[in-house]
C-alpha positions in Angstrom: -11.9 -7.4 -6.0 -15.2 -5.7 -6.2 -13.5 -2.7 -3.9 -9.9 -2.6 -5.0 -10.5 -2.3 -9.0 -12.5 1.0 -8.5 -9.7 2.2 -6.0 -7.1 1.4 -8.6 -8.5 2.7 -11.5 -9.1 6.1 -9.8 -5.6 6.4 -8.8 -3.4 4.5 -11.2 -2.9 5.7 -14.6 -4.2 3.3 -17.8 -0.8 3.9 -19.5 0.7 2.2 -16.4 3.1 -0.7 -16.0 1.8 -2.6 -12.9 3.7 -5.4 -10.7 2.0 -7.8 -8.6 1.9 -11.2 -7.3 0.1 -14.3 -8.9 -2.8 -13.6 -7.1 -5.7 -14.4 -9.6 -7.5 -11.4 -8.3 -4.8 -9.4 -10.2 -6.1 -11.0 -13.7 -8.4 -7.9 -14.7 -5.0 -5.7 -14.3 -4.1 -6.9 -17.9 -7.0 -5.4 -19.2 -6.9 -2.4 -17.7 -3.5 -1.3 -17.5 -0.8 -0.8 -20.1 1.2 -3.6 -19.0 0.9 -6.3 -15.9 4.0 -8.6 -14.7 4.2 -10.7 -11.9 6.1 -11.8 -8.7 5.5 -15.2 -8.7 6.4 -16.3 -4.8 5.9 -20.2 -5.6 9.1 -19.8 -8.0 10.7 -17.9 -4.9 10.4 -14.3 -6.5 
């Protein structure tokens, strides 16, 4: 995550609603981003 979190921040906006997976790379996104929801494949998403 060291390498994606400066890419993201630099082109995605803070007031942002992001989707992702349940990675737990994708925890930080909560912090950073206006909102953060998630595909969760295990439940078949």
């Amino acid at each position: 995550m060291i390498t994606l979190m400066p890419i993201v921040r630099e082109n995605i906006a803070k007031e942002a609603a992001i989707c992702t997976d349940e990675g737990s790379h994708y925890n930080q996104f909560a912090d950073t981003f206006a909102s953060h929801d998630r595909v969760h494949h295990t439940n078949d998403e």
